[in-house]
C-alpha positions in Angstrom: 167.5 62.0 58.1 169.7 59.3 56.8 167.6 56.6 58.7 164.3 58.0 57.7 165.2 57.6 53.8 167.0 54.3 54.3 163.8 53.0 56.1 161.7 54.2 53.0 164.3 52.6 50.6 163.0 49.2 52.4 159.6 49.6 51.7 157.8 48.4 48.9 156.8 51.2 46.4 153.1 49.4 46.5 153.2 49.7 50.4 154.2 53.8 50.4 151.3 54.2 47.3 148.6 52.8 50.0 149.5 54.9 52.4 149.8 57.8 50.5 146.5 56.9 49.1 145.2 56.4 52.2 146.1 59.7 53.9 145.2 61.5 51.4 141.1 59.6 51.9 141.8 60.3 55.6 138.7 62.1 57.4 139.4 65.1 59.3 139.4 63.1 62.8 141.8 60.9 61.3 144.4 63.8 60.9 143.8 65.7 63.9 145.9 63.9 66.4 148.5 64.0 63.8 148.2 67.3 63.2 148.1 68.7 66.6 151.1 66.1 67.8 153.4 67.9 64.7 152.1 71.7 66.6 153.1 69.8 69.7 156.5 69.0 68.7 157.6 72.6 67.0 156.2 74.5 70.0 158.6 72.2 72.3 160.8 72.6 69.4 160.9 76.2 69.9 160.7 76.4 73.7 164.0 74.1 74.1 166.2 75.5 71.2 164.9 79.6 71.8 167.9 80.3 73.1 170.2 78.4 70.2 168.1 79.8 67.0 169.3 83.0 65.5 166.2 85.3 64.4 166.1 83.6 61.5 165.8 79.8 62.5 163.0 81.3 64.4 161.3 83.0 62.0 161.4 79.9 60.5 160.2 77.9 62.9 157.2 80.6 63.6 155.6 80.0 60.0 156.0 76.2 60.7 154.1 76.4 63.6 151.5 78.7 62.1 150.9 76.0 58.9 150.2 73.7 61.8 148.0 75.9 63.4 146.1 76.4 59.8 146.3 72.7 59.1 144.4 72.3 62.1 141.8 75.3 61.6 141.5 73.8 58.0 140.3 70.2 59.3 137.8 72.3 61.7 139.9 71.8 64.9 140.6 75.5 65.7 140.0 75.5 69.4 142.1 72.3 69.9 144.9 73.9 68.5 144.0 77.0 70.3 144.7 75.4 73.7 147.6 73.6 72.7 148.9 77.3 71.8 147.8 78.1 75.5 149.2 75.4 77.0 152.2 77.4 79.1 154.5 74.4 79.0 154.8 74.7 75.4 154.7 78.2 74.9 157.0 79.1 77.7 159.7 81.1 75.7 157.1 82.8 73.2 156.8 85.1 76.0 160.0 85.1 77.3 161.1 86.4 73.7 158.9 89.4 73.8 160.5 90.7 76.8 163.8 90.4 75.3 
């Protein structure tokens, strides 16, 4: 976290405005890789730390993953976040919590 906000003290406040400006021009193509890469991440998120988050954390982490699911429904790439959901790598301990 430290890193992240030293890196953005560096930047130019012009160079952070154009990106911003352009993500927020950004067609929905443009956003989809990002979007299903950050429903990647928290479903590996989950997978690896299950066993470490109280019910909680993983509550938590659930709605995350859900917003990233709806981001992706949102830009009209439903069924590409659908198999990323199916992907059994991913979702490994999601059904290793419901027999617990």
């Amino acid at each position: 976290m430290a890193n992240a906000r030293a890196s953005r003290e560096k930047r130019p406040l012009e160079e952070l405005s154009a990106e911003i400006e352009e993500i927020a021009h950004a067609q929905p193509d443009q956003l989809r890789d990002g979007y299903l890469s950050r429903l990647r991440r928290l479903l590996r998120l989950r997978r690896d730390h299950f066993e470490e988050l109280n019910e909680q954390g993983l509550r938590l982490l659930d709605r995350s993953i859900f917003a990233a699911y709806c981001d992706c429904i949102d830009i009209g790439h439903g069924e590409a976040a659908k198999n990323v959901l199916k992907d059994v790598r991913l979702t490994l301990s999601l059904s290793h919590a419901r027999k617990g």
